[in-house]
MDTraj code that builds the backbone (N, CA, C; nanometers):
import mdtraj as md
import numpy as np

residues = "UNK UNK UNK UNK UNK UNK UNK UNK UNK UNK UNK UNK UNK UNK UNK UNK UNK UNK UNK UNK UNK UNK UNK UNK UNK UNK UNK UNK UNK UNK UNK UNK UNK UNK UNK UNK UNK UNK UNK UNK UNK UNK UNK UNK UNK UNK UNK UNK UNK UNK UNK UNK UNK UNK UNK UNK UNK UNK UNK UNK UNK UNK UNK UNK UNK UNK UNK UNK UNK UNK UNK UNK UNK UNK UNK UNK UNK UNK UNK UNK UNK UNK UNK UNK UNK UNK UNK UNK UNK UNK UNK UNK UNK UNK UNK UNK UNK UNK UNK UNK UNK UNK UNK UNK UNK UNK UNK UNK UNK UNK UNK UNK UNK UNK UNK UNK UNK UNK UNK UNK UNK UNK UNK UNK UNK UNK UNK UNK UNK UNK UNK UNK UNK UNK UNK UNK UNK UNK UNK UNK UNK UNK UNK UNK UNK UNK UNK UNK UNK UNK UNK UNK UNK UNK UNK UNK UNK UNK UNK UNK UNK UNK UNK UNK UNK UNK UNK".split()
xyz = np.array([
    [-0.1735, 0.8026, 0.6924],
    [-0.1742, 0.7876, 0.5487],
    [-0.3178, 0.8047, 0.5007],
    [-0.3698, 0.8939, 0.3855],
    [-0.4529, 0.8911, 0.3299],
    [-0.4575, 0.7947, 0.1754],
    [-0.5912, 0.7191, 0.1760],
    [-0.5589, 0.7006, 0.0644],
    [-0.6918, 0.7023, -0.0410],
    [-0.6821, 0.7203, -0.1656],
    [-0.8150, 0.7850, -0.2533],
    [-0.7505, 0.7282, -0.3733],
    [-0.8646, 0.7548, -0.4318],
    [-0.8607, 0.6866, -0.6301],
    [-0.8251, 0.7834, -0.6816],
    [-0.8596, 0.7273, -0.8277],
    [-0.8513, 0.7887, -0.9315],
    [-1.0182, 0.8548, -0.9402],
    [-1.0742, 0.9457, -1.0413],
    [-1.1597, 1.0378, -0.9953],
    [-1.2975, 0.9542, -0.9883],
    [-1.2947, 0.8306, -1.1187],
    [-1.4607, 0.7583, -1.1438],
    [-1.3701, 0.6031, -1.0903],
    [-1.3758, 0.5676, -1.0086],
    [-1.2902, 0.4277, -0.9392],
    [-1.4001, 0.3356, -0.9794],
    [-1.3363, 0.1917, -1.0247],
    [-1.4360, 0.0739, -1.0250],
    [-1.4847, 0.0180, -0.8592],
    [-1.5934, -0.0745, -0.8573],
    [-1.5999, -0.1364, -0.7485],
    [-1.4527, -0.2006, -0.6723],
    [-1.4345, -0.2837, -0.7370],
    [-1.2817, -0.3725, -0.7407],
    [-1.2084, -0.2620, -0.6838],
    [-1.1562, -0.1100, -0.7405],
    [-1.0904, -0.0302, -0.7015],
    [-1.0979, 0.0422, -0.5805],
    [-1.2321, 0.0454, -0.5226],
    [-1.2579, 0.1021, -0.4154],
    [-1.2732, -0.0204, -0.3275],
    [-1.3336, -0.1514, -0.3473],
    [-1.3179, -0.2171, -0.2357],
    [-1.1429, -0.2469, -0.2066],
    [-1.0446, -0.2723, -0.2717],
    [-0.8999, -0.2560, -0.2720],
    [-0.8770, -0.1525, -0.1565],
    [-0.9002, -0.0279, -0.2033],
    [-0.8654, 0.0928, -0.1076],
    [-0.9614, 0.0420, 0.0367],
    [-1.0777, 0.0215, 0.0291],
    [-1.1187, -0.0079, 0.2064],
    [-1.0131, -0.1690, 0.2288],
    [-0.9489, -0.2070, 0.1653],
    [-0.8807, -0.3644, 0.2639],
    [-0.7417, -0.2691, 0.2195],
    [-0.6982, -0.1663, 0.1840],
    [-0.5828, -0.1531, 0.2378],
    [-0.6203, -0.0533, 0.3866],
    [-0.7312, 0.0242, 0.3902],
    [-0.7720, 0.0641, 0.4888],
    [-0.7271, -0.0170, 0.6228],
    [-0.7933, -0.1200, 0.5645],
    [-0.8172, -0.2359, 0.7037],
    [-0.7041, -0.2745, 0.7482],
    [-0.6157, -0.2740, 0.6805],
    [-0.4837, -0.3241, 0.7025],
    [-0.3641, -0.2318, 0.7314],
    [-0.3769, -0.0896, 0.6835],
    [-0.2752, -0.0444, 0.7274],
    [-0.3302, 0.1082, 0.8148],
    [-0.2455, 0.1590, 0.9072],
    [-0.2961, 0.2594, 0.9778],
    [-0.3202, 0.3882, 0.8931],
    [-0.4810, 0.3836, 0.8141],
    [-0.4595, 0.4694, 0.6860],
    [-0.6676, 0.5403, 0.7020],
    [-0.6876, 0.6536, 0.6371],
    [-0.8012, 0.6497, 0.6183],
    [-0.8167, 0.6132, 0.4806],
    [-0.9477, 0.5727, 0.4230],
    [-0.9480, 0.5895, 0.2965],
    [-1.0873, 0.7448, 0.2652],
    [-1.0749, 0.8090, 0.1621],
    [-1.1400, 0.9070, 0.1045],
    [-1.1900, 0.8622, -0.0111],
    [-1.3289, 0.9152, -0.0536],
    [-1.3433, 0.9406, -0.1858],
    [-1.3178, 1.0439, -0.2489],
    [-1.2866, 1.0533, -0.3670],
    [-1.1912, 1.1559, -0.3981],
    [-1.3195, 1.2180, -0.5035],
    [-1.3759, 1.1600, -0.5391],
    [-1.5496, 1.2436, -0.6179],
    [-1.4514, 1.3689, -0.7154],
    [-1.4315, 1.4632, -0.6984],
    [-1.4438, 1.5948, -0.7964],
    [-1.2861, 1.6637, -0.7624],
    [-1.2469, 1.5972, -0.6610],
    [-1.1473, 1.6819, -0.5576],
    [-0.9994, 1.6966, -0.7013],
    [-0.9711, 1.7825, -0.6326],
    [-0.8304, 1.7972, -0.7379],
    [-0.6873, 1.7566, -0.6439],
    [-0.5824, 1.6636, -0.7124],
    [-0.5151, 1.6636, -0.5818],
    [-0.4524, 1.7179, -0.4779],
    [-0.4432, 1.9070, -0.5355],
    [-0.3993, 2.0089, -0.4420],
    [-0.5302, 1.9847, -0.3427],
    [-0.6366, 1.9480, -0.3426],
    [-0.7838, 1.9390, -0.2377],
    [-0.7026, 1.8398, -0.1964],
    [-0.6742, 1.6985, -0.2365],
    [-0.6649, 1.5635, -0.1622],
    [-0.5598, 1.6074, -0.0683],
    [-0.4213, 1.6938, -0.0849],
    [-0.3531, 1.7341, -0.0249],
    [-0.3825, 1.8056, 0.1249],
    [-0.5184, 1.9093, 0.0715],
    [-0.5017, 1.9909, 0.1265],
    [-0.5970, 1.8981, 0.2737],
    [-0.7027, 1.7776, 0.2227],
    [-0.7602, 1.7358, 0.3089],
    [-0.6655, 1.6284, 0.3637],
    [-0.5389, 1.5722, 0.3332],
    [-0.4566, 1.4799, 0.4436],
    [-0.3917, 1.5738, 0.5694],
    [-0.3861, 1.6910, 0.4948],
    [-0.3341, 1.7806, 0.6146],
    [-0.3950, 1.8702, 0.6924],
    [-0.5436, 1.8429, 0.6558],
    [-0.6389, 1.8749, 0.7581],
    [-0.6773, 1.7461, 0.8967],
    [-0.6526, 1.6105, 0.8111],
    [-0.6481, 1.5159, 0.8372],
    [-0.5118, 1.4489, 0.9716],
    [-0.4156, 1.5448, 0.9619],
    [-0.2972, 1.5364, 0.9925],
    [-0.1984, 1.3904, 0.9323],
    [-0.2075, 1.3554, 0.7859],
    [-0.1425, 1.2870, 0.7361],
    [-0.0721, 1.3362, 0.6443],
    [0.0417, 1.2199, 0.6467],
    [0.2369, 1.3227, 0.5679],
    [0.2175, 1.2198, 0.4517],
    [0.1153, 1.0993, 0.4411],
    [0.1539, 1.0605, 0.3220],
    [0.0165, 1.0159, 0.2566],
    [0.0470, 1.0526, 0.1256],
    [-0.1389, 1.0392, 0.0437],
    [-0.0862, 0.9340, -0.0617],
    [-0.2279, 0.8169, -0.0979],
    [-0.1947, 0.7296, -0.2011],
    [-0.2807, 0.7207, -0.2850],
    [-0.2366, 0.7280, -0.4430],
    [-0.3669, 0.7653, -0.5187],
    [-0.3307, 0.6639, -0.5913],
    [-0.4726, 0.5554, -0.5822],
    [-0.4687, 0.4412, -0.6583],
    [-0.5504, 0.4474, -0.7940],
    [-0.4757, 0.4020, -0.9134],
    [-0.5283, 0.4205, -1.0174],
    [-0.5713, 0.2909, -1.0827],
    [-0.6647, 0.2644, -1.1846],
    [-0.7077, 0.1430, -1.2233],
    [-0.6667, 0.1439, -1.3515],
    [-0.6790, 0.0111, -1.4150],
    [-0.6872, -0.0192, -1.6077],
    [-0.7848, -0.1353, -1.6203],
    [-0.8746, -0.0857, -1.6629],
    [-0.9761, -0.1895, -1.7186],
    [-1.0460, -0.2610, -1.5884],
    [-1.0935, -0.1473, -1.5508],
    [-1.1607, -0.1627, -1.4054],
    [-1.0565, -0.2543, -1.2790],
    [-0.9715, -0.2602, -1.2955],
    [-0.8856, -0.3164, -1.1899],
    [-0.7920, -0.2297, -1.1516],
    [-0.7482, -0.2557, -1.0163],
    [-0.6104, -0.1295, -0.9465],
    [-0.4969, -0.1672, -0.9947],
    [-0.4472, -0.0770, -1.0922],
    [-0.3141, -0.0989, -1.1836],
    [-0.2230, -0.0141, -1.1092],
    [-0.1968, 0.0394, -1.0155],
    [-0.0892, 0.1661, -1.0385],
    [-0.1412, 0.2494, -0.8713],
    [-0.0270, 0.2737, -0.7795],
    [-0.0237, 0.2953, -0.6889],
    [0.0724, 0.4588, -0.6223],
    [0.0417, 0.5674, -0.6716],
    [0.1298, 0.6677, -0.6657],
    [0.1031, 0.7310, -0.5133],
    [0.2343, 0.7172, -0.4481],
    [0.2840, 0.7393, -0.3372],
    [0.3729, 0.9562, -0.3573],
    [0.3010, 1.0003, -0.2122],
    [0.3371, 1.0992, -0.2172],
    [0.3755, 1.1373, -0.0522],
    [0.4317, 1.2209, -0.0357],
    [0.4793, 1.2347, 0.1040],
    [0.4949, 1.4184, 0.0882],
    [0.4172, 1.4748, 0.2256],
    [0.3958, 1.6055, 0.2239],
    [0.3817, 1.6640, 0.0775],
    [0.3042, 1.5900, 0.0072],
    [0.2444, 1.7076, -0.1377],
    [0.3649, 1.6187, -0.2252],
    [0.4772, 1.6180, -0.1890],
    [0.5863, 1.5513, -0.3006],
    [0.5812, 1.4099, -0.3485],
    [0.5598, 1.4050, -0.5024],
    [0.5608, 1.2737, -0.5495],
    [0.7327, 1.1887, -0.4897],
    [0.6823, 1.1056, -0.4525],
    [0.7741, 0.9853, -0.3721],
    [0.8034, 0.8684, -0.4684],
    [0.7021, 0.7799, -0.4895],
    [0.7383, 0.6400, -0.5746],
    [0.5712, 0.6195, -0.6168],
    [0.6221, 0.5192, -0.7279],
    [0.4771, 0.4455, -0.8118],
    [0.5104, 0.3541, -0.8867],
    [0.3797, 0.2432, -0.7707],
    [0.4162, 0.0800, -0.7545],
    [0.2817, 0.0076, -0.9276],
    [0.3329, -0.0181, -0.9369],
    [0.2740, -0.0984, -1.0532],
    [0.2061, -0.2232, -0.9980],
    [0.0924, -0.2710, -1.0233],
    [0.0715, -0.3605, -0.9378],
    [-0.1049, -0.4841, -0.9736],
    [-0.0516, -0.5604, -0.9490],
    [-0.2248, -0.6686, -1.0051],
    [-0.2033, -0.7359, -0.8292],
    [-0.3812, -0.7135, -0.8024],
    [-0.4716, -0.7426, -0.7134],
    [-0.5178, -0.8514, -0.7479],
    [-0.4663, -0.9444, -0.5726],
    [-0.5470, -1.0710, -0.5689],
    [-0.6728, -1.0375, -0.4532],
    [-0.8143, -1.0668, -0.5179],
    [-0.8875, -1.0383, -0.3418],
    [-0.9612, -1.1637, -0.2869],
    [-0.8847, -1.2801, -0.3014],
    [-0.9056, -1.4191, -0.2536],
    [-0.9064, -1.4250, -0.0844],
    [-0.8425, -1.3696, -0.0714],
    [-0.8131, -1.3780, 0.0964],
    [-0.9545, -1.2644, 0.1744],
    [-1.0072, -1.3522, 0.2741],
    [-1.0545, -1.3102, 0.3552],
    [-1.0315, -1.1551, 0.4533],
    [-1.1409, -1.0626, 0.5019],
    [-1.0751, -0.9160, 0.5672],
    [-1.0536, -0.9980, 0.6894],
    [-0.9503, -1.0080, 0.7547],
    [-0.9466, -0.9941, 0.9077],
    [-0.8918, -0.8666, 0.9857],
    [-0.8701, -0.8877, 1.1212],
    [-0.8564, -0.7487, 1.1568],
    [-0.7042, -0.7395, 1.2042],
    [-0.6310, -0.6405, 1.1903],
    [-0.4727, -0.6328, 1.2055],
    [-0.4960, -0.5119, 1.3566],
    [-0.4153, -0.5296, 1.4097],
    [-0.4200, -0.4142, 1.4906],
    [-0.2729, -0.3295, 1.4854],
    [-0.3527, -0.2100, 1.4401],
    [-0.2768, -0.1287, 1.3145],
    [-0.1732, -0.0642, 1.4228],
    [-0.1699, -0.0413, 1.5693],
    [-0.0354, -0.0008, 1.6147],
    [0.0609, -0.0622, 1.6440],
    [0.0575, -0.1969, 1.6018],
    [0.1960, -0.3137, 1.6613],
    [0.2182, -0.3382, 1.4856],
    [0.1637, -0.3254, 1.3839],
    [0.2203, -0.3656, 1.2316],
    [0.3498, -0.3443, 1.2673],
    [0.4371, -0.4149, 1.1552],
    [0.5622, -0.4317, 1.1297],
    [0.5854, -0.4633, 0.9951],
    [0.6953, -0.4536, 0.9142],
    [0.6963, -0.5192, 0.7884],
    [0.8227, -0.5871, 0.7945],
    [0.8374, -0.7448, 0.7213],
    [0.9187, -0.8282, 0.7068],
    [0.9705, -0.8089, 0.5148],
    [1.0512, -0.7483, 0.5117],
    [1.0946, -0.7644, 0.3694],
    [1.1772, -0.8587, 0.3254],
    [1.1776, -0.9501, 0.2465],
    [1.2627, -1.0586, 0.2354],
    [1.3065, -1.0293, 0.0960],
    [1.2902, -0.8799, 0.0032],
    [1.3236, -0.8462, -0.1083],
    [1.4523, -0.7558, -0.0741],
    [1.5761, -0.7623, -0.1522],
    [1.6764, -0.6837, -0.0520],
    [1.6375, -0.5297, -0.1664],
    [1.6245, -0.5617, -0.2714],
    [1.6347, -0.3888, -0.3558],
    [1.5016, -0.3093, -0.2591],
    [1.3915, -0.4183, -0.2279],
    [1.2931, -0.3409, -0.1436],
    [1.3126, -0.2782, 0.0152],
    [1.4044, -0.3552, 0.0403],
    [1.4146, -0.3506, 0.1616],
    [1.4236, -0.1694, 0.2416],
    [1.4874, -0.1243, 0.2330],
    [1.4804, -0.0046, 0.2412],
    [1.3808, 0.1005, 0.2151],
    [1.2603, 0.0757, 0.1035],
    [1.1986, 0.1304, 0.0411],
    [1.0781, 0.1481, 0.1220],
    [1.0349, 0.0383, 0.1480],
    [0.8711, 0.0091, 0.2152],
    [0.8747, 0.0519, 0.3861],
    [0.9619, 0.0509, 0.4173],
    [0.9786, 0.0864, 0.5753],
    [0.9224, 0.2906, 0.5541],
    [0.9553, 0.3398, 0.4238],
    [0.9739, 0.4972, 0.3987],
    [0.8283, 0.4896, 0.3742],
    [0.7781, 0.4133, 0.3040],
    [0.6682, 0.4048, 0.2076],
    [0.5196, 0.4340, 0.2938],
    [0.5023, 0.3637, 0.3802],
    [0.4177, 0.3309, 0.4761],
    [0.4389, 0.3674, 0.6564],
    [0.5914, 0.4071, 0.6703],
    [0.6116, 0.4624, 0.7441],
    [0.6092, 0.3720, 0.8932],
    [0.6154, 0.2435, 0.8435],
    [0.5855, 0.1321, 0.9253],
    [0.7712, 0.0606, 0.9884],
    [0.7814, -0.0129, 1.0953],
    [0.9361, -0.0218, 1.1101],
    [0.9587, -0.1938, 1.0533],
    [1.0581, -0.1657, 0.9861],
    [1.0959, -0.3441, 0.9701],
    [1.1079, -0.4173, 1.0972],
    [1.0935, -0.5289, 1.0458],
    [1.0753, -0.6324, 1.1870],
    [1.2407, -0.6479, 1.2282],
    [1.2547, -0.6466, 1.3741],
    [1.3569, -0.7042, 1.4147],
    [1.3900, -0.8490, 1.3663],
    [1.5675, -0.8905, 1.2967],
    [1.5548, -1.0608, 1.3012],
    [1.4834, -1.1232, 1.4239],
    [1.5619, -1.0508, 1.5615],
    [1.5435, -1.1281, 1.6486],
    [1.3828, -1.1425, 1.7121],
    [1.3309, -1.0624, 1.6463],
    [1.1648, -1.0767, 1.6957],
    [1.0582, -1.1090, 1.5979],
    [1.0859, -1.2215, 1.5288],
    [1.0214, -1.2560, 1.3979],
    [0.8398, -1.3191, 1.4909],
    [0.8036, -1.2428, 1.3827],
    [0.6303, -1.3104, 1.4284],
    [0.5434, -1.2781, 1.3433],
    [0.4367, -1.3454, 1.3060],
    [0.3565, -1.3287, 1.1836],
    [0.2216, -1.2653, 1.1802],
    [0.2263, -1.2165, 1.3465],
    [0.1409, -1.0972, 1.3679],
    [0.1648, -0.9930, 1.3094],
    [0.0143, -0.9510, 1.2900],
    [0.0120, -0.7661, 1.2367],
    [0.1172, -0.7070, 1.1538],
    [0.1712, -0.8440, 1.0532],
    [0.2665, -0.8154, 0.9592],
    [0.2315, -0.7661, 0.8159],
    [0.3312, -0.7103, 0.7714],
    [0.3279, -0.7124, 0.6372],
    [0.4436, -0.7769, 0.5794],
    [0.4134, -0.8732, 0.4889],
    [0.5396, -0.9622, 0.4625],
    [0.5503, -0.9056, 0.3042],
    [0.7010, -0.8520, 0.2636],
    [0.7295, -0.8341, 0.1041],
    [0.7930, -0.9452, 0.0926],
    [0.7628, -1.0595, -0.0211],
    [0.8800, -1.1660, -0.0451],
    [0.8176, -1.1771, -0.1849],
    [0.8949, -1.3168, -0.2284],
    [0.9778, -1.3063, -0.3789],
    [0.8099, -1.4130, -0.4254],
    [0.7275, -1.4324, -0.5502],
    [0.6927, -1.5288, -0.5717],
    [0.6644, -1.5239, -0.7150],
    [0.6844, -1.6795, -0.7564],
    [0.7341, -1.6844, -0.8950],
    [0.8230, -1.5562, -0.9645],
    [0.9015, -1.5396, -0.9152],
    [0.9989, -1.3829, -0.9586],
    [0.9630, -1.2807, -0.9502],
    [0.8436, -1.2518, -0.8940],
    [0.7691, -1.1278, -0.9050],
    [0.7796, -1.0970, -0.7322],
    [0.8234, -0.9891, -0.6823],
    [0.8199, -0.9174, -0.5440],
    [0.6013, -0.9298, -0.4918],
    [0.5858, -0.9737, -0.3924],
    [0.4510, -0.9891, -0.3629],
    [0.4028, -0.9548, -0.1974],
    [0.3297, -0.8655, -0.1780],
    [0.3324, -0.7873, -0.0502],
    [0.1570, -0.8828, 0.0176],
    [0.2303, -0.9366, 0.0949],
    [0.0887, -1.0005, 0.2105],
    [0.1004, -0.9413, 0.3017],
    [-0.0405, -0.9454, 0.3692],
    [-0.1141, -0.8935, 0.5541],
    [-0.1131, -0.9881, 0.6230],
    [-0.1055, -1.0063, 0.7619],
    [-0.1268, -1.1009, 0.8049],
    [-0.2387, -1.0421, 0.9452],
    [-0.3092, -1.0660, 0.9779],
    [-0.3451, -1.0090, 1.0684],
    [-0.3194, -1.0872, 1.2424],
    [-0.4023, -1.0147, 1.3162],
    [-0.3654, -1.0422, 1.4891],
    [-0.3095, -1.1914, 1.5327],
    [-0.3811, -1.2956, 1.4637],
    [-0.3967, -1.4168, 1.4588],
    [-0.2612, -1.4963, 1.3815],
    [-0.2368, -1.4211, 1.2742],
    [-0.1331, -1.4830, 1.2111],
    [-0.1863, -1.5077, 1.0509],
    [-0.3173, -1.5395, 1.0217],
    [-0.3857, -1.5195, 0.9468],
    [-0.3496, -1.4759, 0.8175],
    [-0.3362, -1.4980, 0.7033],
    [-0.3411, -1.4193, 0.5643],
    [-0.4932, -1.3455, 0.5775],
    [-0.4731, -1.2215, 0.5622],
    [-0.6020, -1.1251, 0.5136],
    [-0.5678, -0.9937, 0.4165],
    [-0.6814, -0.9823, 0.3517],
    [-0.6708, -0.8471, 0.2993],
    [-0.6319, -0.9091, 0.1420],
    [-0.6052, -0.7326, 0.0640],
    [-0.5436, -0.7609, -0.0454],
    [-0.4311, -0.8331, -0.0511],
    [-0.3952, -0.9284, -0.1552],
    [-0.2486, -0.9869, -0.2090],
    [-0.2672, -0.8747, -0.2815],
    [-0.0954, -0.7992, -0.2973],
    [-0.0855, -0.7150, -0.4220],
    [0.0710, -0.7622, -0.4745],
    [0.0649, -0.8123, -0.5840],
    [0.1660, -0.8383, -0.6866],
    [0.2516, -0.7591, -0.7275],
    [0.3482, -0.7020, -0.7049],
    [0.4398, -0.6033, -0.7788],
    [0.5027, -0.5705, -0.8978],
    [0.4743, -0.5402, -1.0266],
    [0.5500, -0.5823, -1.1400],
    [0.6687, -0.4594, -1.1606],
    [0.6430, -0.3812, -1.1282],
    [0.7335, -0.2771, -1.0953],
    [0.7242, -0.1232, -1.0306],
    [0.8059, -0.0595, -1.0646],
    [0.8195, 0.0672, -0.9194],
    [0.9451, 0.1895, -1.0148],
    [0.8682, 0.3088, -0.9568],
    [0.9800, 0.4293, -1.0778],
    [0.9563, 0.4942, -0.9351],
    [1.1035, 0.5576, -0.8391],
    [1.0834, 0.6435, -0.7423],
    [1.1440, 0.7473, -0.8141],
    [1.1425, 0.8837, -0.7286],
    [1.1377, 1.0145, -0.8407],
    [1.2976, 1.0055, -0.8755],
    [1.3312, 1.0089, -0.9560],
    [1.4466, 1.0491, -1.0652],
    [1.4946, 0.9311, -1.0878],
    [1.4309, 0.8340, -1.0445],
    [1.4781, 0.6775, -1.1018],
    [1.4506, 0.6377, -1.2504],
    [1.4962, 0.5225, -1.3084],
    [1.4156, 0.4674, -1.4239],
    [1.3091, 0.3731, -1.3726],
    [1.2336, 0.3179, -1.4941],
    [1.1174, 0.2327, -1.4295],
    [1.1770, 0.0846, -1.3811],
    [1.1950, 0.0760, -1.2901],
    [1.2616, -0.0863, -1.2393],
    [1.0933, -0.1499, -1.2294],
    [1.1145, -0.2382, -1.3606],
    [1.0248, -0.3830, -1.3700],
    [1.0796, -0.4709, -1.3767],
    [1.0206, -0.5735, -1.3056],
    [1.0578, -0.7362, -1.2461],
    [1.0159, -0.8262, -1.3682],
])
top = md.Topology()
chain = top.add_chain()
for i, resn in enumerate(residues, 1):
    res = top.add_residue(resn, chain, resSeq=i)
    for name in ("N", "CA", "C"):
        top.add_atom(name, md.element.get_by_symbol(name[0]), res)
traj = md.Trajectory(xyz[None], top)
């Protein structure tokens, strides 16, 4: 997975993109001047099938557009918590635990990562989607068990020919 901003990114926006770095098996790019047929053309120099172009509002990462081989896929709406500490995940055992059922299906495509077996529940090198205060909310956990990385909040999600489903 590649992932890059919007073209002039805030601090906030680019440190976001290096802790999703950290957390998921992803490079991050600066995207400086590039046009996204370039961002394209450098994930697949890169040998990556999926590029994420994070966009901000009012210097914060508002908006998360997911693409897979050049084709727009889905775009996550979204407010950043960066309270939690970086720890380190070790990015070839990740798994994701979805405890959202409309998500459930979605994020395994998204990231390309496998849902956790019931029978092998563990809070390693996870990514946990669950419900808080009504709002869908995606945590890291790293090697240890640890909360690290971005909290990202979900307020809603439009995949291509969908309507905008907000929470």
């Amino acid at each position: 997975m590649l992932i890059t901003t919007s073209r002039k990114p805030s601090q906030r926006t680019r440190t976001f993109c290096r802790g999703l770095e950290r957390a998921l098996k992803a490079r991050c790019v600066n995207r400086g001047k590039m046009s996204l047929r370039d961002v394209f053309l450098k994930a697949k120099e890169m040998e990556a099938d999926r590029v994420v172009v994070v966009s901000e509002r009012d210097g914060n990462p508002n908006l998360m557009d997911f693409y897979h081989n050049g084709e727009f896929f889905i775009s996550l709406v979204i407010t950043v918590d960066f309270s939690l500490p970086n720890g380190r995940m070790k990015k070839d055992n990740l798994h994701i635990r979805c405890e959202v059922d409309e998500l459930r299906d979605i994020f395994p495509e998204i990231f390309a990562i496998p849902l956790e077996e019931p029978q092998e529940y563990s809070d390693e090198n996870l990514i946990l989607i669950r419900t808080s205060k009504s709002r869908p909310l995606i945590e890291f956990f790293d090697g240890k068990g640890l909360a690290t990385g971005p909290r990202i909040y979900l307020q809603g999600w439009k995949m291509v020919g969908d309507e905008d489903k907000s929470s």
